[in-house]
C-alpha positions in Angstrom: 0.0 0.0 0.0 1.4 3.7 -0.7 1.7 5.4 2.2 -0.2 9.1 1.5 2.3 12.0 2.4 1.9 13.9 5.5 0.5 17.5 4.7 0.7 19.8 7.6 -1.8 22.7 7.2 -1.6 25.8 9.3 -4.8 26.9 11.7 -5.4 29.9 13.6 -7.1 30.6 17.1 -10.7 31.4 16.9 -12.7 33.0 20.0 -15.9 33.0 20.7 -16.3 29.8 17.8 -20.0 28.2 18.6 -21.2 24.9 17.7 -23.8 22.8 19.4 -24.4 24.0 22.6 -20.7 25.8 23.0 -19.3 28.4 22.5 -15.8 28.6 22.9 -12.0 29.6 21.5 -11.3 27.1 18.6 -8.1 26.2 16.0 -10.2 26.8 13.3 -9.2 25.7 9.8 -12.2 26.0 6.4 -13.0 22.6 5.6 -11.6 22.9 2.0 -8.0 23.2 3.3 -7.9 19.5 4.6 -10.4 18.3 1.6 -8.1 19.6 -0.9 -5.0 17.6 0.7 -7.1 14.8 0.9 -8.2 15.0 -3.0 -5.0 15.6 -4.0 -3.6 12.4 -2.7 -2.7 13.5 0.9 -3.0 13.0 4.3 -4.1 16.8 5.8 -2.6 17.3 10.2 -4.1 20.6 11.3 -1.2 22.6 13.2 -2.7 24.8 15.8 -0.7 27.8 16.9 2.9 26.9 19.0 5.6 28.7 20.2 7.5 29.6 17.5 11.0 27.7 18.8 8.5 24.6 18.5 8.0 24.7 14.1 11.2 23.0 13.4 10.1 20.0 15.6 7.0 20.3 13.8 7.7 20.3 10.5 10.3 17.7 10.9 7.4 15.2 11.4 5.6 16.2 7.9 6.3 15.8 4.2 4.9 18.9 3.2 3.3 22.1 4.4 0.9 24.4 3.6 0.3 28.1 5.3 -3.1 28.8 4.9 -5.1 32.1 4.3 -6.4 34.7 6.6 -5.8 38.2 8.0 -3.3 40.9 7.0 0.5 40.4 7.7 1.6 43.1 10.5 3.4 45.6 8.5 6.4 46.0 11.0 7.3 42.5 10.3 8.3 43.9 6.7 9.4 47.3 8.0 6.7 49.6 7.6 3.8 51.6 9.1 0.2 50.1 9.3 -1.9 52.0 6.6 -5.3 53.4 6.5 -7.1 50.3 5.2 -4.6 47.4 6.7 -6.7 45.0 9.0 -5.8 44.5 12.5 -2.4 42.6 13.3 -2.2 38.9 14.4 1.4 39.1 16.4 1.2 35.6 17.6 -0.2 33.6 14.1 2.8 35.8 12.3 5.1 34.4 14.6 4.3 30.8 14.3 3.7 30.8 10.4 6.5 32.5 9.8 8.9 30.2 11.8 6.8 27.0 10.4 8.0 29.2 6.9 11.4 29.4 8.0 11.7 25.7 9.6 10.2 24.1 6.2 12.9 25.9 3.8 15.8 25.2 6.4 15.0 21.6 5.6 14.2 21.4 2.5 10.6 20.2 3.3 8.0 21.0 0.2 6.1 24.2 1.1 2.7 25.9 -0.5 1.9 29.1 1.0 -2.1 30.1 0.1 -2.8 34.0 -0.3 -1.5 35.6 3.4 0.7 32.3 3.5 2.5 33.2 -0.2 2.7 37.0 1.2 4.5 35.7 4.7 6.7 33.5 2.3 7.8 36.7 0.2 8.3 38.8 3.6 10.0 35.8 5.6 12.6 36.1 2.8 13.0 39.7 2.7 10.1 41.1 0.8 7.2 43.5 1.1 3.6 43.9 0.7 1.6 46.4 -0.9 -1.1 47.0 2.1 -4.2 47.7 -0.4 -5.2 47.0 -3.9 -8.6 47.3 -5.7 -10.5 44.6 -7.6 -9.6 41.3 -5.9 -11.9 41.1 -3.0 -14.9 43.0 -4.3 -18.0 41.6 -2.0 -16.7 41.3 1.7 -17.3 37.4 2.4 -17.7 36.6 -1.1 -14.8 34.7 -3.2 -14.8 36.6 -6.5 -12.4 35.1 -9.5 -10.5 36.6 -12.4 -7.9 34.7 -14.8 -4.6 34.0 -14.0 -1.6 33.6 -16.5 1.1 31.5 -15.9 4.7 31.8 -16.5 6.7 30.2 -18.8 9.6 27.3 -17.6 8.3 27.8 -13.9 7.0 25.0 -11.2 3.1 26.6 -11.9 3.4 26.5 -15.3 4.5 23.0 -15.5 1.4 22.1 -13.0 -0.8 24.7 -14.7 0.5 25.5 -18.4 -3.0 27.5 -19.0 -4.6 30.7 -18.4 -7.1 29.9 -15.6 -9.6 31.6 -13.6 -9.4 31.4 -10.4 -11.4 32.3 -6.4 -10.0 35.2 -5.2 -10.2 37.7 -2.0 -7.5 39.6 -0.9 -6.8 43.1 -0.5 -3.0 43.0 -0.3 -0.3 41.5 -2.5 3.3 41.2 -3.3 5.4 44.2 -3.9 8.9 43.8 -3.6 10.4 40.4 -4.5 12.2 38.7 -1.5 15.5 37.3 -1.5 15.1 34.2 -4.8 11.8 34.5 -5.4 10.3 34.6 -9.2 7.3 35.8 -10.6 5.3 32.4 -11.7 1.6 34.1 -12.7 0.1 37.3 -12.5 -3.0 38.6 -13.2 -4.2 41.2 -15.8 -3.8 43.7 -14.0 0.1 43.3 -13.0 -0.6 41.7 -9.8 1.6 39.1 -8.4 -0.3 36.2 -8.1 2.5 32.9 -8.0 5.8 33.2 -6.6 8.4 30.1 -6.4 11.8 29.7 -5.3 14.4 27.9 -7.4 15.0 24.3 -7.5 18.0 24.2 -6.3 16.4 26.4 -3.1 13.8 23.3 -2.9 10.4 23.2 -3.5 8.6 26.5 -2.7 5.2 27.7 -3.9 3.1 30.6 -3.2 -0.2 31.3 -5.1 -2.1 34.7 -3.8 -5.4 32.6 -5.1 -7.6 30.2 -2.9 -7.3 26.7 -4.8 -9.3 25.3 -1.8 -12.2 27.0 -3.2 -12.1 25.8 -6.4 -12.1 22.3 -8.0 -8.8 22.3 -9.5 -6.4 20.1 -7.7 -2.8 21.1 -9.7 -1.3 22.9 -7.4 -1.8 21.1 -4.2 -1.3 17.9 -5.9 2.3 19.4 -7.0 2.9 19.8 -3.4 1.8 16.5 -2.3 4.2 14.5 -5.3 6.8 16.8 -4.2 6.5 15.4 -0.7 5.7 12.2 -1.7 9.4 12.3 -3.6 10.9 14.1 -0.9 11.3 10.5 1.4 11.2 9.9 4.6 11.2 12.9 7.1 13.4 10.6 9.3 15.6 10.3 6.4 15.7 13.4 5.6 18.7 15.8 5.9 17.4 18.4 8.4 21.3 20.3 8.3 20.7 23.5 8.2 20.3 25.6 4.9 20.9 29.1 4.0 17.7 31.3 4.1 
């Protein structure tokens, strides 16, 4: 029997989270996080929030890892001021994704970072964010979609060679490249909207998009046969690596 790789998905901390009778704090994850692993081939492990010296220890137990959506990266954490339209900061999820980010490129462990987890990748490796754009979160709660185009001769574009359209909502995005990081799609509009590091940096994907949303499987499943390829976690050389 093939043994499904180990997908480690990021959650956040939730108050006030009611079901049944309850109604209490909650490590909350959208139900199409884990169903997309699982469609794709993997096996999906929710990782609540941990201290931050704890995500190496973590992420040596998985074969891949995803950093899921959600609220605005603080800005000082890419050296700037909060602006006018930038949400309220999450001190303690930054700290934990980014050192889950930082953990899973030290060992070389496949990564997929999904809207706010491709803008922590680009900032944990230098980069900054433009705090507000118009257009790709036009309905507050409502997933809106526009196409996508690939680049040629990068990891998305061999998983995703086409133009697609995909769900989006986000009100930030990309602005200055950090440190290895290519442009892999972009939207019509100029927009970063992929970024990927190298191969010879390991395997490192960030779309700004929400392919848990959407019935497309491509990119996920390129993260789950990158793990699957990547062997054994106990196996695996967990030296550490130049960030």
């Amino acid at each position: 029997m093939t043994v499904r790789p180990l997908i480690g998905v990021s959650t956040y901390l939730e108050a006030g989270a009611r079901w049944g009778v309850w109604e209490l704090e909650a490590a909350l994850l959208p139900a199409g996080y884990p169903r997309l692993v699982q469609r794709a081939g993997g096996l999906a492990a929710m990782l609540p929030p941990d201290e931050p010296e704890r995500a190496a220890d973590a992420v040596a137990r998985l074969d891949g890892l995803v950093i899921a959506g959600g609220p605005d990266v603080e800005p000082v954490r890419y050296g700037a001021e909060p602006g006018p339209r930038t949400g309220p900061p999450s001190p303690a999820r930054d700290a934990w994704e980014l050192a889950l980010i930082e953990a899973a490129l030290a060992a070389r462990v496949p990564l997929l970072g999904i809207c706010r987890g491709m803008q922590l990748l680009n900032v944990a490796l230098g980069g900054t964010l433009v705090q507000h754009l118009d257009g790709h979160a036009e309905v507050t709660g409502v997933f809106g979609g526009h196409a996508v185009q690939p680049v040629p001769g990068t990891r998305y574009a061999a998983a995703v060679p086409e133009e697609t359209s995909v769900p989006t909502y986000h009100h930030q995005a990309v602005d200055r490249l950090g440190a290895d990081l290519i442009v892999s799609a972009h939207a019509a509009d100029g927009t970063v909207e992929a970024v990927e590091l190298p191969p010879a940096r390991g395997w490192a994907l960030g779309v700004q998009w929400h392919p848990e949303m959407a019935d497309d499987v491509r990119v996920m499943r390129a993260l789950v046969e990158a793990a699957a390829s990547a062997g054994d976690p106990a196996e695996r050389d967990d030296g550490p690596q130049d960030l």
